[in-house]
Every structure is written in structure tokens, then in C-alpha cells.
FIKE-920364 format. One record per residue (C-alpha): residue number from 1; y, z, x; residue in one letter. Coordinates in nm, 4 decimals, decimal comma. Each point is the difference from the previous one (the first is absolute). Layout:
FIKE-920364
<node NUM; <Y; Z; X>; "A">
...
end
This chain:
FIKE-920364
<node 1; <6,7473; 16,5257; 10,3960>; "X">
<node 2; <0,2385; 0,0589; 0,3303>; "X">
<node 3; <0,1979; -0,3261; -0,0805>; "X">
<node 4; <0,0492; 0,1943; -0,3618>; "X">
<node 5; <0,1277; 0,2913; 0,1297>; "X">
<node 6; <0,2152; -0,1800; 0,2571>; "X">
<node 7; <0,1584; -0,1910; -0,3454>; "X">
<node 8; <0,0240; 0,3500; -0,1488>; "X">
<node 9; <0,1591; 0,1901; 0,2427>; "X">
<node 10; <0,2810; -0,2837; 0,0609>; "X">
<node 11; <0,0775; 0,0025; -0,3527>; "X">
<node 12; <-0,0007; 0,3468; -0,0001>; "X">
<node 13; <0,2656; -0,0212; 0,2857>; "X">
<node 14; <0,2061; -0,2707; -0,1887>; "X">
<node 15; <0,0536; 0,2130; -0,2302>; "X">
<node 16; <0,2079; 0,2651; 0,2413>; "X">
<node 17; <0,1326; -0,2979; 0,1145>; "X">
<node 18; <-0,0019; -0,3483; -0,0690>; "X">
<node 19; <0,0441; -0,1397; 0,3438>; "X">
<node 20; <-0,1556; 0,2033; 0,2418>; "X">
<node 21; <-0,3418; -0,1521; -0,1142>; "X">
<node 22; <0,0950; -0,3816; 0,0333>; "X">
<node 23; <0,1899; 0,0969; 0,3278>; "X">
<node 24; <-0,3135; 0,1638; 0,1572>; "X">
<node 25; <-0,2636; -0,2577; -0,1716>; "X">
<node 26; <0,2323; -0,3514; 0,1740>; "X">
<node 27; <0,0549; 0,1494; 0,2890>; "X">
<node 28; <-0,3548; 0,0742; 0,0581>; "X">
<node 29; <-0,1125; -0,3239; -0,0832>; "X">
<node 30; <0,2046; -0,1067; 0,2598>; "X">
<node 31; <-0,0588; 0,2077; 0,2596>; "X">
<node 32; <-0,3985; 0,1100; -0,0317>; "X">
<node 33; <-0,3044; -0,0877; -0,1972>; "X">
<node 34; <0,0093; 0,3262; -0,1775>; "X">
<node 35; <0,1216; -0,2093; -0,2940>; "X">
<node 36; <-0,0642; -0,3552; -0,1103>; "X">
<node 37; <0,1553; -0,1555; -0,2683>; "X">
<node 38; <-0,1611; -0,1899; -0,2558>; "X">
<node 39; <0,1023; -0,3847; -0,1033>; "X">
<node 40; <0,3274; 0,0347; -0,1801>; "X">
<node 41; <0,1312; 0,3157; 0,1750>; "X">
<node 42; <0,1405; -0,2080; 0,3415>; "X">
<node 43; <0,3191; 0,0794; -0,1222>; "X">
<node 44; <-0,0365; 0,3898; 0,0812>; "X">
<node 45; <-0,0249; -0,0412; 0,3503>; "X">
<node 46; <0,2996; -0,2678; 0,0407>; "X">
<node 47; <0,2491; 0,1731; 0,2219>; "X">
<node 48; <0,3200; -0,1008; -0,2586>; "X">
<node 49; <-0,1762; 0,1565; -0,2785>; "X">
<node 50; <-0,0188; 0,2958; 0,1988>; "X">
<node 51; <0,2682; -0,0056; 0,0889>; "X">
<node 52; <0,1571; 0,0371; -0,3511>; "X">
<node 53; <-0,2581; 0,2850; -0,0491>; "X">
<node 54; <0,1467; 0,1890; 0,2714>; "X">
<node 55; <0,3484; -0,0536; -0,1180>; "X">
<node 56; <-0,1393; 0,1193; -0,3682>; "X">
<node 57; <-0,1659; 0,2654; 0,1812>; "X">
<node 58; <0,3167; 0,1345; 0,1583>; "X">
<node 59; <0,2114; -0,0057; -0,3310>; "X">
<node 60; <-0,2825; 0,1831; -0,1640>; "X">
<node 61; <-0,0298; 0,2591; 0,2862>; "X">
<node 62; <0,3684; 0,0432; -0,0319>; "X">
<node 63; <0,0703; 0,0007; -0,3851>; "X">
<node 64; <-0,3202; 0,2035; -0,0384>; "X">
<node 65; <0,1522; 0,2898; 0,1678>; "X">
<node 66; <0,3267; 0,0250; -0,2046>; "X">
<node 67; <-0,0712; 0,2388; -0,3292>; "X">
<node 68; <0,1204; -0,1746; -0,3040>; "X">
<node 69; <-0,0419; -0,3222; 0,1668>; "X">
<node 70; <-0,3865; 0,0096; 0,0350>; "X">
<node 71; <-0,0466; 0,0748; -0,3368>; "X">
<node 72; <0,2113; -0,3251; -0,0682>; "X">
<node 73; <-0,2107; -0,0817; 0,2692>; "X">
<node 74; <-0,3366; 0,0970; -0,1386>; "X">
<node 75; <0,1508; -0,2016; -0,2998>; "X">
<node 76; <-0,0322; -0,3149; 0,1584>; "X">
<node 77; <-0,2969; 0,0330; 0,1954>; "X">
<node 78; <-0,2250; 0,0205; -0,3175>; "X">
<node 79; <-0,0703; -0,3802; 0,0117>; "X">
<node 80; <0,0440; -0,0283; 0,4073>; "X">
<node 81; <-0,2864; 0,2968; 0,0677>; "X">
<node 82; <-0,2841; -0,1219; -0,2067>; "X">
<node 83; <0,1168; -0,3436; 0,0689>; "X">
<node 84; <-0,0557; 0,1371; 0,3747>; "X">
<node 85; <-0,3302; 0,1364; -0,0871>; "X">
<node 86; <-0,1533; -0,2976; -0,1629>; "X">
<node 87; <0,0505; -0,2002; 0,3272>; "X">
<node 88; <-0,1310; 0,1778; 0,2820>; "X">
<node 89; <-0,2776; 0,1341; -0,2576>; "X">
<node 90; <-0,0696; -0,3675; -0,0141>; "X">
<node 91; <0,1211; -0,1456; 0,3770>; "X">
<node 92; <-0,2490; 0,2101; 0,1277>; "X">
<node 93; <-0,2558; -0,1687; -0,1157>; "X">
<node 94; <-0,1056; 0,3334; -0,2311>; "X">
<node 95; <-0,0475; -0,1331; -0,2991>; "X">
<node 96; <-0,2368; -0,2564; 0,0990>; "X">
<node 97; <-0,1930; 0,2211; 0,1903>; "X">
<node 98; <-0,0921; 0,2659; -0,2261>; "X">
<node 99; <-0,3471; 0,0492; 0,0012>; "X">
<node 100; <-0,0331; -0,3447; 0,0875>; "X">
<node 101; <0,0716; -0,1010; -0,3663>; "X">
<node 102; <0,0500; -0,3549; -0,0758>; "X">
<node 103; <0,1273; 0,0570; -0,3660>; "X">
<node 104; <0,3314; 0,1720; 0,2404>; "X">
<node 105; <-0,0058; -0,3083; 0,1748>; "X">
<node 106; <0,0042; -0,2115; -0,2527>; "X">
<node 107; <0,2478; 0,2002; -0,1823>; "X">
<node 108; <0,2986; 0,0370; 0,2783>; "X">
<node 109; <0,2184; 0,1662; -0,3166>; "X">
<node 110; <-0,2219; 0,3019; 0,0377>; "X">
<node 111; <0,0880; 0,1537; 0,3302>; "X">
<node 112; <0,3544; -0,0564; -0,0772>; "X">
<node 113; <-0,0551; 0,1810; -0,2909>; "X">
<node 114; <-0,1486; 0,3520; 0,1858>; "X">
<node 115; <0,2393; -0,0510; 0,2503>; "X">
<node 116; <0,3082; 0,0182; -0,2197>; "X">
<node 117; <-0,1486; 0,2710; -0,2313>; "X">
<node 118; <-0,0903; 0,1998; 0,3047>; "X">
<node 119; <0,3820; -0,0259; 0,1352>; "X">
<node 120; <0,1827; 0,0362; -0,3436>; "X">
<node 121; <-0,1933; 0,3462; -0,0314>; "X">
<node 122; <0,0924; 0,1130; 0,3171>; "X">
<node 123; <0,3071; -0,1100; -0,0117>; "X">
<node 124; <0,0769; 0,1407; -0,3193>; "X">
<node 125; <-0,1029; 0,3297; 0,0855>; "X">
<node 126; <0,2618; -0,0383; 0,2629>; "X">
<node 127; <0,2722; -0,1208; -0,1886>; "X">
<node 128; <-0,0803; 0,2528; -0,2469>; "X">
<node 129; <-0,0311; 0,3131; 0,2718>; "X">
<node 130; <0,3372; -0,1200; 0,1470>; "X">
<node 131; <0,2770; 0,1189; -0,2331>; "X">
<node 132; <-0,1758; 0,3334; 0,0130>; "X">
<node 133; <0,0364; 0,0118; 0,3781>; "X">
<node 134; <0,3516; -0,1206; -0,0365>; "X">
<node 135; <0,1015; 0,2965; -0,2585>; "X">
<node 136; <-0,1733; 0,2775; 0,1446>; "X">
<node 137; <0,1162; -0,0666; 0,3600>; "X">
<node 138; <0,3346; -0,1088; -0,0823>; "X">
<node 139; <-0,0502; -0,3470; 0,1226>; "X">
<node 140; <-0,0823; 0,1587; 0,3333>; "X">
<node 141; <-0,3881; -0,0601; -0,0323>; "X">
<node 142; <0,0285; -0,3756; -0,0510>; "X">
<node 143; <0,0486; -0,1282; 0,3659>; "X">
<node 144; <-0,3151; 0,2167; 0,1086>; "X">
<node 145; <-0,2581; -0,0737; -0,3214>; "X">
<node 146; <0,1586; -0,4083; 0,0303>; "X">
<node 147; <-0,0915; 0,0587; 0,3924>; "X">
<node 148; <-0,3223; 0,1735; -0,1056>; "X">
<node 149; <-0,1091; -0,2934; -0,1791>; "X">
<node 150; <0,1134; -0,2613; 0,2442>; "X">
<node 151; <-0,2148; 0,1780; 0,2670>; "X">
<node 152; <-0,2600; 0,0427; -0,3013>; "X">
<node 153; <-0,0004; -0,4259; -0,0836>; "X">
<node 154; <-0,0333; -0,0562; 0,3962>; "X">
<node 155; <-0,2707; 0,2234; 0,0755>; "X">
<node 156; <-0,2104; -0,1042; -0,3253>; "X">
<node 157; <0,0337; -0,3660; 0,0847>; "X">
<node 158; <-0,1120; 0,0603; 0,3038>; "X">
<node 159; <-0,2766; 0,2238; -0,0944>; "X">
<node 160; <-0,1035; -0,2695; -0,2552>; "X">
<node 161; <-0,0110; -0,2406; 0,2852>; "X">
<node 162; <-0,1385; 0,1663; 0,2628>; "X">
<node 163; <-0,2321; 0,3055; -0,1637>; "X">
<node 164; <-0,0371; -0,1130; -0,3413>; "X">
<node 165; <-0,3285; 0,2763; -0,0643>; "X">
<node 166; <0,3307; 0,2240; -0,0057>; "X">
<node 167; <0,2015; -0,1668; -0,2520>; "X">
<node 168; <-0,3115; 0,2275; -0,2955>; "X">
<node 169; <0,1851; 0,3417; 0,1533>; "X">
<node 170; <0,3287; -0,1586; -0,0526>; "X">
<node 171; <-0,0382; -0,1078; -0,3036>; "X">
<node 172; <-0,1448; 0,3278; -0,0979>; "X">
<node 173; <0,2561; 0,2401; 0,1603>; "X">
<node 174; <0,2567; -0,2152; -0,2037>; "X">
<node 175; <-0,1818; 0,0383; -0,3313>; "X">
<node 176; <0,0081; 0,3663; 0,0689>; "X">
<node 177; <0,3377; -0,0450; 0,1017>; "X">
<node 178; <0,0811; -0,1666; -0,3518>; "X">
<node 179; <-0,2026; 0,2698; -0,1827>; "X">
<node 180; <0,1450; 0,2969; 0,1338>; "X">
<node 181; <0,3876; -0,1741; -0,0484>; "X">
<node 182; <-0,0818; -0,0831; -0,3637>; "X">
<node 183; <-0,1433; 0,3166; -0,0939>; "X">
<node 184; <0,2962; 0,1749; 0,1860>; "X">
<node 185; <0,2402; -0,2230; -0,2301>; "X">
<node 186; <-0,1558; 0,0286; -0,3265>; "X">
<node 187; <-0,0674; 0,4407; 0,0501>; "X">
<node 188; <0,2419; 0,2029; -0,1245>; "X">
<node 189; <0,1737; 0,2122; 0,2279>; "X">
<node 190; <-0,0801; 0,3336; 0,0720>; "X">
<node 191; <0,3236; 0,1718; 0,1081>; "X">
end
């Protein structure tokens, strides 16, 4: 169950940001036995591949913080965040964990599966809330929500890692989150 809600809650954080996740996940496995990656998944934790992250990483925290450009942004990140996702779902060993299932084993496809659905909503919802923030701030809101959810990928891969019982009240604050933004988008408006 904890190795499912680790998977969750770094998809969940690919999906503010596609890096942060793989960042925190190979450097961990490098430095501590907090994570341990499973055959196939060496690659995270090479130092050049991280190194490219980190460089991706950068450009993203820099482009993400522009308004106009993140939607562009946003644009592109539709295949790289649930791409994201699907990985450290999976090079966390997750999907083969959960509930000690061997038909998840067996079927590797399936935790890439919940961990790119799991980012593509969340990342949608963010892609989606963006141009809002961007119009009714003037563009001036972008740097701080884009820093927001920097802080927001970081903290939940972390949490995921290191207190995954917590990654249930973050997943449910954010489906509140998601409720209360839809409903405020599809009422009318009572001026």
C-alpha cells in the first residue's frame, strides 16, 4: 500500500512538474536507501542523465514563469508530464508492489499506465488553471503560482518518499482543490 502511494504522489508531482520527480527519485538512489530502483531503471540514477534533467529542469523553471510562454509551455509538456509520471510511478518499484499483486508484476504496462493518468490529470488541471491566472493577474500571478507549484512538485515528491501515509490528504486537498476550481468556472457570476 505505502509503495502505492509513494507511485501516486510522484506522479501527482510530475504532473506540476515533470522533472522535479526524476531529479529527487536519482538522486536519492544515489545518495540513500530511501529509494531503490528496480531492474531496468539504473539509468535514473546515472549522474549524465541527471544531469540533462537538471538542465531540463532549469529551462522549465525559467520558461514556466514567463506568461504566454508557459501556456506554450504547458503545450508541450502534455506528453513530457505523464511521460514523467509513468516512470517514477513505475522506478519506484509501485506498481509491483501494490498489494503485493503479481498480476502488476506480471503486467509492468500497468503502473505506467496509473502513473501517467495520475500526472496528465494533474497536470491538466494546471495547464488549464493557468491562462486564468495569467488574465486575471495581468501576467503578474504566473511567476508566483509557476513558483507555487515548483515548491508544490518538490515537497510532494518528497512527501511521497519519505511520508507516503500523507500523500491520501494530498491527494484529497487537491481533489477539493479541483472541485471547488471547476465549480467556480462552470457558475455563473453573480455580480
Amino acid at each position: 500500500m505505502l509503495a502505492a502511494l509513494t507511485g501516486l504522489g510522484l506522479s501527482t508531482a510530475a504532473g506540476l512538474n515533470a522533472y522535479i520527480p526524476l531529479l529527487v527519485v536519482g538522486v536519492l538512489a544515489n545518495l540513500s536507501d530511501a529509494v531503490k530502483l528496480p531492474d531496468g531503471y539504473g539509468w535514473l540514477s546515472n549522474w549524465g542523465v541527471l544531469a540533462i534533467i537538471a538542465v531540463l529542469l532549469l529551462a522549465e523553471f525559467v520558461l514556466d514563469k514567463v506568461p504566454v510562454v508557459d501556456s506554450v509551455n504547458d503545450a508541450i509538456q502534455t506528453a513530457v508530464r505523464p511521460a514523467s509520471g509513468g516512470v517514477v510511478f513505475s522506478a519506484t518499484a509501485a506498481a509491483a508492489e501494490i498489494d503485493s499483486s503479481t498480476w502488476m508484476t506480471e503486467n509492468p504496462w500497468a503502473g505506467w499506465l496509473i502513473g501517467i493518468v495520475t500526472a496528465l490529470a494533474v497536470h491538466v488541471l494546471k495547464s488549464t488553471a493557468r491562462p486564468v491566472v495569467n488574465a486575471t493577474t495581468g501576467g503578474l500571478g504566473a511567476p508566483v503560482v509557476s513558483t507555487v507549484e515548483d515548491a508544490g512538485s518538490l515537497g510532494v515528491s518528497l512527501v511521497a518518499i519519505f511520508l507516503p501515509v500523507l500523500v491520501l490528504v494530498l491527494l484529497a486537498a487537491l481533489a477539493v482543490f479541483a472541485w471547488w476550481a471547476i465549480r467556480r468556472v462552470r457558475s455563473p457570476s453573480r455580480e
